[in-house]
Structures are given as structure tokens and as C-alpha cells.
C-alpha positions as CSV (number, residue, x, y, z in Angstrom):
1,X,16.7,-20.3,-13.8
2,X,18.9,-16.7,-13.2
3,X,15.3,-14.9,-13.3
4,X,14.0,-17.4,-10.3
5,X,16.8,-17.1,-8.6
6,X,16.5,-13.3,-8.6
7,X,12.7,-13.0,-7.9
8,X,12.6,-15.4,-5.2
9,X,14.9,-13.5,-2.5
10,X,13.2,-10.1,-3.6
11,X,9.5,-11.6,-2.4
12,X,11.4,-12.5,1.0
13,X,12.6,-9.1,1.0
14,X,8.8,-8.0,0.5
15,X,7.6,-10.1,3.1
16,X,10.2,-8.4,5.9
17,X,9.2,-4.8,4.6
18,X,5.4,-5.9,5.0
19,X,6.1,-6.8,8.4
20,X,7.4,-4.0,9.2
21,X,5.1,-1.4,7.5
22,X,3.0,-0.3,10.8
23,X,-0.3,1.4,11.2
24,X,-2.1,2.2,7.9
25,X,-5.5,3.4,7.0
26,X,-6.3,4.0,3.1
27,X,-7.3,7.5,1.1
28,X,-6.0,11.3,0.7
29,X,-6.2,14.0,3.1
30,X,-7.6,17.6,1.8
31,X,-7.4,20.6,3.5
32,X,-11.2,22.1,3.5
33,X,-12.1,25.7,3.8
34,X,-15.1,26.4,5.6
35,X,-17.5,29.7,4.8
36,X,-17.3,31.8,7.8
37,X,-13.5,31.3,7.1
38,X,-10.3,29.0,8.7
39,X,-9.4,25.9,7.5
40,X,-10.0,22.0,8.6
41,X,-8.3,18.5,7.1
42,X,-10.8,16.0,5.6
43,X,-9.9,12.3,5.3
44,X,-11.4,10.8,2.5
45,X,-11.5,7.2,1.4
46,X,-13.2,4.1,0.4
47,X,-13.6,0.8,2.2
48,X,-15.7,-2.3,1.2
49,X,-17.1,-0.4,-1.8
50,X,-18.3,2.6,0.5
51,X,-17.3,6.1,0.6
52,X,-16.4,7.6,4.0
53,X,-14.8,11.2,5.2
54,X,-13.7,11.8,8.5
55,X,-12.7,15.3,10.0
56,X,-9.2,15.3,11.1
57,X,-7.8,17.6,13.9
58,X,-4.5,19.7,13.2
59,X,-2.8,17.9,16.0
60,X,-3.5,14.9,14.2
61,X,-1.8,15.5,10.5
62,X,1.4,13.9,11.0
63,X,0.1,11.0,12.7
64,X,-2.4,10.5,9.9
65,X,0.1,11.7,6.8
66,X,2.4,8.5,8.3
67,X,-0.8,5.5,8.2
68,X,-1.4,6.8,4.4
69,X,2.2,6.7,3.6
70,X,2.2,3.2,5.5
71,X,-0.6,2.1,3.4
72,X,0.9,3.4,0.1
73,X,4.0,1.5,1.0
74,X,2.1,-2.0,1.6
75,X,-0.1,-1.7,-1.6
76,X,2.7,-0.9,-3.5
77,X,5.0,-3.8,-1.9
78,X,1.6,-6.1,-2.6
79,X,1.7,-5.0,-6.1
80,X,5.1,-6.4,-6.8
81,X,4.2,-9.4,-4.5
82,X,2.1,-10.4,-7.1
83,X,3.0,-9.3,-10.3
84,X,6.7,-11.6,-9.3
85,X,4.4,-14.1,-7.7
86,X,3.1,-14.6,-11.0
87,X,5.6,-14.6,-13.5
88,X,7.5,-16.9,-10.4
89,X,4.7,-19.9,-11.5
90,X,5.2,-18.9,-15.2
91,X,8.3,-19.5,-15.0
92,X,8.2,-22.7,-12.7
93,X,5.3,-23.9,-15.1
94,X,8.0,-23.9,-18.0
95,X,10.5,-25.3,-16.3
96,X,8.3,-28.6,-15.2
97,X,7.1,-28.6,-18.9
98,X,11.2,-28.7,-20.2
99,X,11.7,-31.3,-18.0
């Protein structure tokens, strides 16, 4: 009953973080060099089973560095989402089959 009691305000917590997350897009930026010399960022990720890059400019880094630390934040807040979610209806499940 303690361990309910615990779980169930921290997926509330979870659910105002989530709302709160803001733009997101998934995968790891790389710096590329080219042949001829200089330097470029490369997004890469996958979506839906497919691979996808995407050329990034400089003046575009910290905008993109923020969506991929948005998007680590939600899948990680999602994780525990559902790892409590679940042992939440364990739990429940052997309470109903106490009573």
C-alpha cells in the first residue's frame, strides 16, 4: 500500500514534466569532415524503421542539441511511465487477490 502510494504521485509528476518537454526530434548529431577540408553537422536517426541524415547548418546546433535533449528527456520520463505503470497493476492485481 506505502509502494502505491509512492508510485502514484511520481507518474503525475511524469505526466507535468511530459507536458512540458517541448520540441523534440530523435538521433545524434556528428560533426562530418568533408575532403577538400572544413567541417559540417550531420543529423542522424531513425523513424518508422527507416534511416534518415539530414545536414545541419552551424547556426542551427543549439537549436537542434535542445529537440535531442527534449527527446532524451521524454523517452526517458516514458520509460519510467511504464516500468511504474506496471508494477502499479502488479501491485493493484495483489491487492484485489488479498481481498
Amino acid at each position: 500500500m506505502d509502494r502505491i502510494k509512492a508510485i502514484e504521485p511520481r507518474i503525475e509528476k511524469i505526466k507535468q514534466d511530459l507536458a512540458k518537454v517541448g520540441d523534440m526530434r530523435p538521433g545524434s548529431l556528428s560533426v562530418q569532415r568533408r575532403s577538400w577540408g572544413g567541417q559540417y553537422f550531420q543529423l542522424s536517426y531513425t523513424h518508422q524503421g527507416k534511416g534518415h541524415t539530414q545536414y545541419v547548418p552551424p547556426e542551427h546546433r543549439k537549436v537542434v542539441d535542445r529537440q535531442l535533449a527534449n527527446y532524451r528527456k521524454f523517452r526517458d520520463l516514458t520509460h519510467e511511465w511504464v516500468n511504474l505503470g506496471i508494477e502499479l497493476c502488479k501491485l493493484k492485481t495483489e491487492m484485489e487477490d488479498k481481498s
